[in-house]
Structures are given as C-alpha cells and as structure tokens.
N, C-alpha and C positions, 0 to 999 in steps of 0.2 A: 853047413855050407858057409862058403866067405865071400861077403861080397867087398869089390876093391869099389873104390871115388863116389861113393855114398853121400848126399847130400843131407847135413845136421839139420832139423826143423826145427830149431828154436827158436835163434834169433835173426834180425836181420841180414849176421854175416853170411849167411847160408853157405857152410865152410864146405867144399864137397872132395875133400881128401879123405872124408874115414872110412875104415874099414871094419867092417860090420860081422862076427861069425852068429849065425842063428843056428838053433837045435833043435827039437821037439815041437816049432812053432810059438820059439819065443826067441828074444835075443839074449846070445849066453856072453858075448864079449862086445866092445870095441876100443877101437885104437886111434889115436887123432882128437879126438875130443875135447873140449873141454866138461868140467862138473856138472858145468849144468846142461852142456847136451846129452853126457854121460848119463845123467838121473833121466832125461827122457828113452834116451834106448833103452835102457836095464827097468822102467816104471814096469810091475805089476799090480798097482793097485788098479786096476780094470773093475769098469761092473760088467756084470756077465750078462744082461738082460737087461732091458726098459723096467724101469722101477717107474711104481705110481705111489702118491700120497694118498693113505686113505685115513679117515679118524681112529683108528687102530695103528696108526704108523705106514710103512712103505711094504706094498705087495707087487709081486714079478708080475710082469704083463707080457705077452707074447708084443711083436712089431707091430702085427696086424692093428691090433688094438691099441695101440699107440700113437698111430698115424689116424687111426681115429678119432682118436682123444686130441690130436694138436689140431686138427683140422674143425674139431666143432669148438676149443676155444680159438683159436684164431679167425673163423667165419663168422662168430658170435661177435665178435669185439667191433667198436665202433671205429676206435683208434686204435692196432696192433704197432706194436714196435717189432723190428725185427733187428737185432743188437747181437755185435762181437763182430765173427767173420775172419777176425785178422790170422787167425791160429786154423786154418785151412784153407784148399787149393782154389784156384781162380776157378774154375768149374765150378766149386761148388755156390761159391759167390757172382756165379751167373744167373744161376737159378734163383738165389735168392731174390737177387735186382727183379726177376721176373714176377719174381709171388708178390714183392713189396708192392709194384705196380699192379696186378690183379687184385692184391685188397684194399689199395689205397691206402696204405700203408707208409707208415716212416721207417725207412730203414739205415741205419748209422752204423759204423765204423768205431776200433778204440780208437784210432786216431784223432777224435774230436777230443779225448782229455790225453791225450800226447803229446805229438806233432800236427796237427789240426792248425793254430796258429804257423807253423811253417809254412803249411799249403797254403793258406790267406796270404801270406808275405811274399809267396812267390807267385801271386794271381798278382798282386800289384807290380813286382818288378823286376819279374823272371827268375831264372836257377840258372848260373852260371854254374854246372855242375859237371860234372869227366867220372868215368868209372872207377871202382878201385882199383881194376889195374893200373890204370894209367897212374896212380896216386903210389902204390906201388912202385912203378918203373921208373920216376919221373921227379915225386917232390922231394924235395930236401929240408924244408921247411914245414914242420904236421902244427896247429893247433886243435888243442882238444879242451872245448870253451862248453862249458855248463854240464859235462859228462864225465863220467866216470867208467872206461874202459876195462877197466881191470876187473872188474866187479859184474858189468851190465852183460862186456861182448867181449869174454874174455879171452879169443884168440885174434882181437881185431888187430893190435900193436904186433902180433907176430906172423901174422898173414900177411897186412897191409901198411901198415907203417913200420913203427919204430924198431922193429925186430926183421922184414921181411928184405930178404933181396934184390935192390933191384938193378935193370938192367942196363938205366943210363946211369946208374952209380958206381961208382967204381970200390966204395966200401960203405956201403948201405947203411950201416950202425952207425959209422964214426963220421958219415958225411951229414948227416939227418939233425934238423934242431927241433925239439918236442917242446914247447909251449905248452901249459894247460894254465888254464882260465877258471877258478871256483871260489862258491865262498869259504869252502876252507878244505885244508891240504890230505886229500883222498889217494889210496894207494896207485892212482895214476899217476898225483901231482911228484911222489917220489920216486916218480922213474923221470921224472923231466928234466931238460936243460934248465929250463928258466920256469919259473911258477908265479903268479900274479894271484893274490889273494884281494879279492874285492870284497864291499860291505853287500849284503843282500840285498837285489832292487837297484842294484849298482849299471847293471851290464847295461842299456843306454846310455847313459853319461859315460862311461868308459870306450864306449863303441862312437861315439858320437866327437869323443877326445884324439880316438887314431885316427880318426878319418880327417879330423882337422890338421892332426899332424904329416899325414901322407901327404896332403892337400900345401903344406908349408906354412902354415899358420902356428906353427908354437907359440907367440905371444900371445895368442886366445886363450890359453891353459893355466889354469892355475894351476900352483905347485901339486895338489892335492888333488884327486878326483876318483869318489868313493871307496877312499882308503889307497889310492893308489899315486904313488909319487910320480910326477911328471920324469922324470931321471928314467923309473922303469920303463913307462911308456914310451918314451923314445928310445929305449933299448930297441922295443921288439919292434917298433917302426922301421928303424935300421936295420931287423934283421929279415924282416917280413920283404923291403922292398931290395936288398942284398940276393935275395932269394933267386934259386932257375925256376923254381913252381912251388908254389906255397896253395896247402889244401887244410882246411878249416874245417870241423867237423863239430857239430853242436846237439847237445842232452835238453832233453825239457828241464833241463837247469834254466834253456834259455827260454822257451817256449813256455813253462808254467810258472813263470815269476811275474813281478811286477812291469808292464812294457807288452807280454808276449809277444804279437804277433812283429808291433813294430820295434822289438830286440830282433827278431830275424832280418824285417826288413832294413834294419843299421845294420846289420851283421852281412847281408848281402851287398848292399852299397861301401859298406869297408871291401870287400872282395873285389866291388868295379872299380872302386879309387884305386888301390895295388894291380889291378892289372893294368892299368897306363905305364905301371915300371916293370912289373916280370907278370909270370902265367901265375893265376891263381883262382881256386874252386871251393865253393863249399855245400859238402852234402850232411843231412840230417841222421844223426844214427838211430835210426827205426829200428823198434823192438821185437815185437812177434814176429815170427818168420815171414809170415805173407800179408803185413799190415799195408805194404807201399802197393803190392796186387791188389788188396782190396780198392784202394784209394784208387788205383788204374782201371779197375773193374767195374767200379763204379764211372768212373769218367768215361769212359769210352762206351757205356750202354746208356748214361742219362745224361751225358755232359757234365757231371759234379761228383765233387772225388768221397762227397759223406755231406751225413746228415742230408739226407734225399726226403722227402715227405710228398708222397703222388695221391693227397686225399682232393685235388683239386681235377684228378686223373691226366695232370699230365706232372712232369718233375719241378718241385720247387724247392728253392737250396737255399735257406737262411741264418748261419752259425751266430747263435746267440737266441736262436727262435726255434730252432729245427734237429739241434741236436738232444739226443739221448736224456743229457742231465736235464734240461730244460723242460723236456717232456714231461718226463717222470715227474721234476721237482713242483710241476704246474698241477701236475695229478691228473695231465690228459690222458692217459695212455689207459686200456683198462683189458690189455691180453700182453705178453710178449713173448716172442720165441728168441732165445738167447743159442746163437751157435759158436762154437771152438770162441770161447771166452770166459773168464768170471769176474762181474760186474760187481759184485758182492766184495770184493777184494780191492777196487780201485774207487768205485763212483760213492758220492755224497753219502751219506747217513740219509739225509731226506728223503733219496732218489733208493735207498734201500727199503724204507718202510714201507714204501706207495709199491715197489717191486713184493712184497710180502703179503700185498691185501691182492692182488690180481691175482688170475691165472698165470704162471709162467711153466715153461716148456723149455728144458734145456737140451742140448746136444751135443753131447761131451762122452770121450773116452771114460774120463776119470772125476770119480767125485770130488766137489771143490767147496769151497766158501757157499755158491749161489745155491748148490745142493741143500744148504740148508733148509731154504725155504722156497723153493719151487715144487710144482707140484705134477712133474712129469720129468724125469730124465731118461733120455734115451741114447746109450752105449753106440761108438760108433768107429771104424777103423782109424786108424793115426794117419795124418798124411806124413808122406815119407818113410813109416814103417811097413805100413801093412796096407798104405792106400798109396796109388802116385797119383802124381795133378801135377799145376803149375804154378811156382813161385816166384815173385819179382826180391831180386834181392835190395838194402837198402839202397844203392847206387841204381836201381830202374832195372835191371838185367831181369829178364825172364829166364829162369831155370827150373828143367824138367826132375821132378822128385821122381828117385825111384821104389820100388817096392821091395825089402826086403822079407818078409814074411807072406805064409799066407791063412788066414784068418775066416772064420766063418761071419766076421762083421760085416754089418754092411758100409759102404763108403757114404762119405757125407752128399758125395751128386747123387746114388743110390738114393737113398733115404730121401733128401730134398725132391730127386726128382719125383717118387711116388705119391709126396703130400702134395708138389705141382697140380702133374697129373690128377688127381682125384679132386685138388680145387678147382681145376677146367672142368671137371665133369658135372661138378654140381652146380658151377655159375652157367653152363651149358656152353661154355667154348670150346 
C-alpha cells in the first residue's frame, strides 16, 4: 500500500509531504525524506519481545511480566525518575505526567540538556515567535546562529527557508539573505550569503554588540568583538534592519555554551530591538520530533514545561535542582523508567554510572546505548509508523501522526496506560 502526506518522526521539522509504500507489515520504500528520516522508516532493528536482564545475560519475558517487573521497581523506589519522552506522542506523555504525580516522582524531559535554557529565557521575556509558514512566505532575511541545518534538520533550508517558495516573494532563492552564526564554518555556513565566525563563548558579547548597533550606538564597539570585526557587524545590522521580516533560528550552539540561557535572552531582545524597524522572529530548532509536545504536555497538566518533581505531592519545578542530570549526578534517584529516549548517548558520564547501579526500565522500539545497562526493555510501536498520536512541531503546531503499518506492538499510551492502571489499583485509587 502507498500512503501519500505522511508525517517524518524525527525531527522537529515534522516534514509531512512523504510518501510511504508499506508490504508484508514493514516499510518497503519512501520518497521525500531526508537520510535520516529515511533510516527511521526503512529501521529493522526491532526487539521482538520485552527482554529482561538476568546473571546469565537477557531472557524473553512475555508483557504481562514486564509490566510487572516495572511496576514493582518503580513502586519500590523512593525517588523514581521518569526520563526522555521527547521521541513519542502527547498521549503518551499524558500519562506519564500522571504516573510522575502518583509516585511522586520527578519527571523530565531531554529538553533540560537542549533547549531547556530557551524555555528559561522565554519565562523571563517572552517568544516573539510566527510559524514556519509564515517564515516561509514572508522573510527574506534567515539567520541560522549556533546550528547547523544541514546536518541536524536536513530538509529545513528546503522546506522553510533558503530553498523553499514563498508566496510574498517573488523569487524566493534570489530575494532570501542566509546569515549563519558559528564557531566554525559548517556545511550550512557554505551555503550562506554572509558567515560570521566567532570565538567560542563569544555569542553574548557579539549579541549584546548588535543590539547596541540597532540601538545606534556604534561608538560603544570596539573594533573587535570575539573575533569579530566591527565592519561585519554593521553589515548584518544594515541587512537585518533593511529587512521586510527577518527570522532567527538558533542550535544549542547557543543554549549549551557559555551565557545559555541569557545567549537566548540577548538573542531574543536583538529580535525586540529590529522589530522597532521591520518584522522579525525567532524560534528554537527542537530536535526529537515531539520534544516542544512534551514541553507543552508538561505545561498545561503541571504548569511547567520539564524537570517537574511532585515528591512534595503537588508540582515543583527547579532547573538546576530538578532536573535529570542533577538528580542522578546527586545519586538521588534509586529506580528510573526511561521512555522513547537514550540517555546513555547524551547525559554526563556521572549521571551514567549512578543510571547502571539502579533499576532501569526502558521503552524503546530499538536497542540503543542505555540498553546496555538497564535491566528491563520493553519493545513498543513507532509513533508515526505503526502508532498515531500527537505531535507539536518545533514552531508550537500540533500535528496529527498517522499510522502507516499495522503491527502486533503495543503503542506507548497502551503499555503506559496498563502500568497506570495497575498503579491505581495497588495504591487503591
């Protein structure tokens, strides 16, 4: 069968032009894609079953027994983490917000070692932010400051900027000026008009330089500012505020560097300075597919978009206290159930040992890094292949995943909701 406007579950662009042919209950082609949505439709490395860790190595466990096994280490645990989320549907991150809150539990998001500092920055001074279409239809001015598109989101330049057409332009390509912002020259920066190479730890002082320049203060600058000649700076000053709509798009180039949160919050207050001369936006480019839904999912069931911890029974949100790494690196945490994520591949060394002496409980399609050393994974449908739900794409849009295949998996609201349910039953609610 062929299915046509399929929505990619990768990354944040949630591209939903491809076209999908599935055969024998796998996917045998698509079209549209890029490589690395490509490698997620065409993945066969599937487990077939819940695997358990025994001192002889990993033995098959039916569900049943699995849902067993995570409900007596997670009921046993004083302090359970309940970590990832971003890489499945807002359903199933309903339920979790629920279970966190029935064990008193912390439950985080990757977005605390991503864009986590974004969200901070726009708690203090809002998101001037517009969708991709609009960004699409409208700017003519793109920068792409601490990321690397080509590489991360790689139909984002031909979907939504530099390549895509839009409809108040009259020649989309040739009217478009591409900025990119890095510490050094990524296969983004050679597709750009203009390229600014800063020293690492730079982006404040260089974000703090335009703003004075927008502002008309050039004699505050010196020539020089973290590698960067006053001469360029005033190029893109003049081109930025020349501009009909200028959209700014920013990598935990800017978020995990030296500055984080407040590189966003310069980064956002350069956006309110140029809007006093033309239209101008800036949105974060979110990685997992549904990392901005979980952040959403979280906020509108506890008021806070990650790092939640309800051990007080009601939600308490403290980033630098309350998140993931912290936890772990503290050695509070002493169960976790890790869903659609592998922690093993991003977080601390530290926060990996202290994950290897506990119980962990994963729940994943496909074995990964964290499989190494947990001691329960349990197989579960893909959202967007074989599961639907709902994802937020990085610009906030909520978009419905559909199901291409049909599979004997079960889905992640399946599976979560059955551990729920059986945790109401034994705490007697």
């Amino acid at each position: 069968m062929k299915f046509d406007d399929v929505l990619c579950p990768f990354c944040g662009c949630l591209c939903d032009d491809i076209t999908v042919t599935a055969e024998g209950g796998r996917v045998t082609g698509v079209d549209n894609t890029c490589l690395l949505g490509t490698s997620k439709f065409l993945g066969d490395n599937r487990l077939k079953n819940p695997i358990m860790r025994t001192d002889d190595g990993w033995k098959d466990v039916t569900y049943d027994e699995a849902i067993a096994s995570t409900l007596d280490a997670l009921l046993e645990a004083d302090r359970p983490l309940l970590y990832g989320w971003s890489g499945t549907h807002g359903e199933a991150q309903c339920i979790g917000v629920h279970m966190a809150e029935l064990l008193g539990a912390v439950i985080d998001n990757t977005s605390s070692v991503c864009h986590g500092p974004s969200i901070l920055a726009i708690q203090e001074v809002g998101h001037p932010g517009c969708t991709l279409g609009q960004v699409k239809n409208r700017a003519d001015v793109i920068i792409y400051w601490g990321c690397n598109p080509t590489e991360a989101h790689p139909r984002h330049m031909s979907r939504y900027t530099t390549y895509a057409d839009g409809y108040f332009l009259d020649n989309a390509f040739r009217d478009r000026t591409v900025i990119v912002v890095d510490v050094r020259r990524t296969e983004t920066a050679e597709l750009a008009d203009v390229f600014v190479e800063i020293k690492p730890g730079g982006d404040y002082a260089v974000l703090s330089a335009l703003r004075a320049m927008v502002r008309g203060r050039d004699e505050m600058i010196p020539d020089s500012i973290a590698g960067v000649s006053k001469e360029q700076l005033r190029h893109i000053v003049e081109i930025c505020k020349n501009a009909k709509f200028c959209a700014v798009f920013f990598g935990v180039g800017l978020t995990m560097t030296r500055g984080k949160y407040k590189n966003v919050r310069n980064a956002i207050e350069l956006v309110d300075e140029l809007s006093r001369h033309t239209k101008a936006t800036i949105t974060p480019m979110r990685g997992h597919f549904n990392v901005y839904g979980s952040n959403e999912v979280n906020t509108w069931m506890s008021g806070y978009p990650y790092a939640i911890d309800f051990c007080r029974g009601i939600a308490f949100y403290n980033p630098g206290e309350t998140t993931a790494v912290d936890i772990l690196a503290r050695k509070e945490c002493d169960a976790a159930l890790i869903v659609a994520s592998d922690p093993a591949a991003h977080l601390p060394s530290k926060c990996i040992r202290h994950l290897a002496n506990i119980p962990v409980v994963q729940i994943d399609p496909y074995p990964n890094m964290t499989t190494a050393f947990c001691n329960l994974q349990i197989p579960v449908a893909v959202s967007g292949i074989d599961a639907e739900g709902t994802a937020y794409r990085m610009d906030g849009v909520p978009i419905r995943l559909r199901k291409v295949l049909e599979t004997e998996y079960p889905t992640d609201t399946m599976l979560l909701g059955r551990i729920y349910e059986a945790m109401m039953e034994v705490r007697g609610r």
